[in-house]
C-alpha positions as CSV (number, residue, x, y, z in Angstrom):
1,X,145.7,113.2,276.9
2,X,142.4,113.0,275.2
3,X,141.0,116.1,277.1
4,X,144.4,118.1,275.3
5,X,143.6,116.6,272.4
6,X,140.5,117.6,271.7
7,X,141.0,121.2,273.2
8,X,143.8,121.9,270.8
9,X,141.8,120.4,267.8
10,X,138.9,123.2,268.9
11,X,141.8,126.1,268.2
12,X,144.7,127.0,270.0
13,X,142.9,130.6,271.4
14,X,142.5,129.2,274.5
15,X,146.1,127.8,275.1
16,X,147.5,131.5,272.9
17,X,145.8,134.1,273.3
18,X,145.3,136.6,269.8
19,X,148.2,138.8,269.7
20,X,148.4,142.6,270.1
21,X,148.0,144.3,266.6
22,X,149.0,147.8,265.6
23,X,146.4,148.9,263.0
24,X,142.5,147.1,262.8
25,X,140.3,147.7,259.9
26,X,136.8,147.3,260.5
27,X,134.1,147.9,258.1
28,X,131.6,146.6,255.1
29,X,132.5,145.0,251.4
30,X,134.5,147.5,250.1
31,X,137.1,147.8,253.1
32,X,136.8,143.5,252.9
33,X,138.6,144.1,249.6
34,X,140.8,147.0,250.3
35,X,142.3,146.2,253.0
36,X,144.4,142.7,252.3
37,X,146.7,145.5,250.7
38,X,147.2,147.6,253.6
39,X,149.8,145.8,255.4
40,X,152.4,145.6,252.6
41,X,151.4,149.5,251.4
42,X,152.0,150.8,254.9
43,X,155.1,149.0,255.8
44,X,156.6,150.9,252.2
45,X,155.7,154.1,253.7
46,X,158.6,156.0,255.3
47,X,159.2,155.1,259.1
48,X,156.7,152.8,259.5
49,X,158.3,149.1,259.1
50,X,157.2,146.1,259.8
51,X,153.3,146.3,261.2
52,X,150.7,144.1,261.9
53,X,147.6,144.3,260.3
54,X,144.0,142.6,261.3
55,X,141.4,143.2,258.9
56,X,137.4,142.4,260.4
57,X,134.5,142.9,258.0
58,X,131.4,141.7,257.4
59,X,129.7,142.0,253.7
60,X,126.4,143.5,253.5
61,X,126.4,145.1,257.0
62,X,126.8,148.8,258.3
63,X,125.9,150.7,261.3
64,X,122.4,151.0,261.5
65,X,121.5,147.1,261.3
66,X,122.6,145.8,264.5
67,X,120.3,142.8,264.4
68,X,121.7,141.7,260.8
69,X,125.1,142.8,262.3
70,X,126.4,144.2,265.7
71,X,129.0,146.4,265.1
72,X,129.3,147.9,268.0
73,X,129.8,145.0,270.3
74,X,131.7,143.4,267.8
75,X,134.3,146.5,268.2
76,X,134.3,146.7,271.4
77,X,135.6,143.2,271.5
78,X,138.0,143.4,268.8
79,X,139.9,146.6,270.7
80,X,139.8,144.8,274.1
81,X,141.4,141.6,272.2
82,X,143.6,143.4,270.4
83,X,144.6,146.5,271.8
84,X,145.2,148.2,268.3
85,X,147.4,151.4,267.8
86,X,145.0,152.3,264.6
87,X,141.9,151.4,264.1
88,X,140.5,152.1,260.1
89,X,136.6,152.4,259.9
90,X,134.8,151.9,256.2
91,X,131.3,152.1,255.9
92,X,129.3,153.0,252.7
93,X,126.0,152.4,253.6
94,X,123.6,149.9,255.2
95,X,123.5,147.0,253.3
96,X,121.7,143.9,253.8
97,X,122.2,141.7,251.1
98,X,118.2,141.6,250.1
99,X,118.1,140.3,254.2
100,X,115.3,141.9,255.9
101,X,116.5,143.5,258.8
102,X,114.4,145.4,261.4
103,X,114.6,148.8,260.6
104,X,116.4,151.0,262.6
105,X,114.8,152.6,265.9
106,X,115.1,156.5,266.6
107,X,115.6,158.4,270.0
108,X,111.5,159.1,269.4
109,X,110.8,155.4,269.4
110,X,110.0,155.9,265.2
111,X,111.7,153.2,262.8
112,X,114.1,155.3,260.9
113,X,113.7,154.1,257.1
114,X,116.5,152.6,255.5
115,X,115.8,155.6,252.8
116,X,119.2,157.5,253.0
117,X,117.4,160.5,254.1
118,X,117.9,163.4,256.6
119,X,116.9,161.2,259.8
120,X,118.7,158.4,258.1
121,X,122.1,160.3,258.2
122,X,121.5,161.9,262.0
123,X,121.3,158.3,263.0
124,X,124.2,157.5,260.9
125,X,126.3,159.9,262.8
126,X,125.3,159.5,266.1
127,X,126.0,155.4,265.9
128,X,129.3,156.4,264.1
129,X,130.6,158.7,266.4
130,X,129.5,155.9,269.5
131,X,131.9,153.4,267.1
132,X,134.8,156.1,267.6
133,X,134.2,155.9,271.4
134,X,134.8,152.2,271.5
135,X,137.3,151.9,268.9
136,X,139.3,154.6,270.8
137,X,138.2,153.1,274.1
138,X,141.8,151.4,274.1
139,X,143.8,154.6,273.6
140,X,144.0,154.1,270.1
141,X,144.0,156.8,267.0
142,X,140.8,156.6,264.8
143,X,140.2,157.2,261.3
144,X,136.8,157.2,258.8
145,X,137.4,156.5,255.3
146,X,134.9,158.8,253.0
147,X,133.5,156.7,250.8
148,X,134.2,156.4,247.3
149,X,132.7,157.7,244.2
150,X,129.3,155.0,243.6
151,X,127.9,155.0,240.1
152,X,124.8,157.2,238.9
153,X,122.7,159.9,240.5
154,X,121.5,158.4,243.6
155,X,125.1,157.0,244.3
156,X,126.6,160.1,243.7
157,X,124.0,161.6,246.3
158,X,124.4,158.7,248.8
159,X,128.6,159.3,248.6
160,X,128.4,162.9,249.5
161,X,125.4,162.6,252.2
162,X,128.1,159.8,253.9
163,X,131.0,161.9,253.1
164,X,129.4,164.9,254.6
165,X,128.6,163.3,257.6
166,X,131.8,161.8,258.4
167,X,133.4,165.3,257.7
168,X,130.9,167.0,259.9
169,X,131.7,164.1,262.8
170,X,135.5,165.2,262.5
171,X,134.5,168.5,263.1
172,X,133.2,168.3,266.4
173,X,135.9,165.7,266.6
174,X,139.0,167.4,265.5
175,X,141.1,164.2,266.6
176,X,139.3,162.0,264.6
177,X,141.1,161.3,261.2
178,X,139.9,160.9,257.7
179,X,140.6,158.8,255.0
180,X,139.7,160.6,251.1
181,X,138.2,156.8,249.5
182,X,137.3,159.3,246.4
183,X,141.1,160.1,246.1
184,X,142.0,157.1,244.2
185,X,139.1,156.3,242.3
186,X,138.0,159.0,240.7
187,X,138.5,161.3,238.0
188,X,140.3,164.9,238.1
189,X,136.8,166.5,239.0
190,X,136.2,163.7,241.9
191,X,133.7,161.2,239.7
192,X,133.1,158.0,239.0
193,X,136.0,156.0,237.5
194,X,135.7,152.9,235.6
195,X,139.4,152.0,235.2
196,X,143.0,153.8,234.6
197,X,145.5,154.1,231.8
198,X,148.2,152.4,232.7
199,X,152.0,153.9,231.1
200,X,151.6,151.1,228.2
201,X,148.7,152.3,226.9
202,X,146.5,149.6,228.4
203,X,144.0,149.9,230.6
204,X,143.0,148.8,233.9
205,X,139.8,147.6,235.6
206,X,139.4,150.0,239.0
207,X,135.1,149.2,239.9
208,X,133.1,146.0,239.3
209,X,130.1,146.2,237.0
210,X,127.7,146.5,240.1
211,X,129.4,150.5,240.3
212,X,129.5,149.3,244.2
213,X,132.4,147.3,244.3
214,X,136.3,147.4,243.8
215,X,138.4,145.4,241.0
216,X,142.0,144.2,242.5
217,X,143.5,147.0,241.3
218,X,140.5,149.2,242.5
219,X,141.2,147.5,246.1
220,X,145.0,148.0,245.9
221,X,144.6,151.8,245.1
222,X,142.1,152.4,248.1
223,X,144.3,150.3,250.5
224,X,147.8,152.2,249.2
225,X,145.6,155.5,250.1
226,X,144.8,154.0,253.7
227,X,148.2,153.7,254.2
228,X,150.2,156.7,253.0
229,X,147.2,158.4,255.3
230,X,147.7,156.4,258.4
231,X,151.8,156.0,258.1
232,X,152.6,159.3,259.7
233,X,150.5,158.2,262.6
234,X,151.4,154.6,262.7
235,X,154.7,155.7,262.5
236,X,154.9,158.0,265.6
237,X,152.9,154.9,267.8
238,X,155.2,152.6,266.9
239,X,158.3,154.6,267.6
240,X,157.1,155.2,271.1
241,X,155.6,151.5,272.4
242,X,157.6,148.9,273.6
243,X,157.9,144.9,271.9
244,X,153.8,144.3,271.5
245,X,152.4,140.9,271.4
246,X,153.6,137.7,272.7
């Protein structure tokens, strides 16, 4: 009795195993805030219903860190647990918190400097498109989110470079989808927006004073653009799979 005692005081994971989920978000900060909103955004959309939703982030981390953070492996074992239908990747860059980190190693053996630079960005894409292996590994859809608009000169030149090269991964990857994160927050002319005008009058907090990071109502407009994206094809998976989960 003690023995079950004590096993079901550890968790109940080993007694009931995680459940299938139809749409995993994976990424840094920024999809940590967004994507609590997803779920009830997507199952508004038209045809979708009721979905299940399993957000996995990890502040401070992207994909050229592995010994801060191991993406990778830490996908692979997300999509064999959960067999997603969607998986939603959001990345803005490789933050570390102020951790040092060993720098990333090239194909020529050469540390590649954390400088978002030319070599910076062919790494970026290479480890990216490996993420789309795994998270497709399962027979699931895959989508990148472009980042959104980040505050100043050298944000605005770090958001393109990462936009750019998630654009130039779909190319050679037609069926990978994309995400617009500058959609929602940003002006007409695609900049930086601090807040919105709400029909009142009032206005509305959208970024955080770091120019990096989302207010709620930042967060709620990037995850409501997830979902309208990903309905359509969240939609059609659900339609054709049988009763998922236990």
């Amino acid at each position: 009795m003690l023995a079950v005692v004590a096993v079901l005081a550890s968790g109940c994971s080993l007694l009931f195993p995680d459940r299938d989920v139809d749409v995993l978000l994976i990424g840094d900060s920024i999809m940590g805030q967004a994507g609590p909103y997803v779920e009830t955004a997507l199952e508004a959309q038209p045809g979708v219903g009721e979905v299940d939703v399993k957000v996995a982030t990890k502040n401070g981390t992207g994909l050229l860190t592995p010994s801060l953070y191991d993406w990778q492996t830490r996908v692979e074992t997300l999509v064999d647990r959960h067999t997603p239908e969607v998986v939603v990747a959001l990345f803005i860059g490789n933050y570390t918190d102020g951790t040092e980190v060993a720098l990333w190693t090239g194909p020529d053996g050469e540390p590649v400097a954390n400088d978002y630079g030319p070599v910076f960005y062919s790494e970026w894409e290479a480890q990216a498109e490996a993420l789309t292996d795994l998270a497709g590994s399962g027979g699931a859809s895959v989508y990148w989110v472009l980042p959104p608009p980040l505050i100043g000169d050298e944000g605005q030149r770090r958001e393109e470079a990462m936009r750019r090269t998630y654009l130039d991964l779909q190319e050679r990857r037609p069926e990978v989808g994309i995400v617009d994160g500058r959609a929602p927050l940003s002006d007409p002319d695609g900049a930086f927006l601090t807040e919105r005008v709400l029909p009142d009058g009032t206005t509305q907090d959208l970024r955080s004073s770091d120019g990096v990071h989302l207010a709620p109502a930042g967060a709620e407009a990037l995850g409501a653009e997830i979902a309208r994206t990903i309905a359509p094809e969240v939609a059609r998976r659900l339609s054709t799979t049988t009763t998922r989960g236990a």
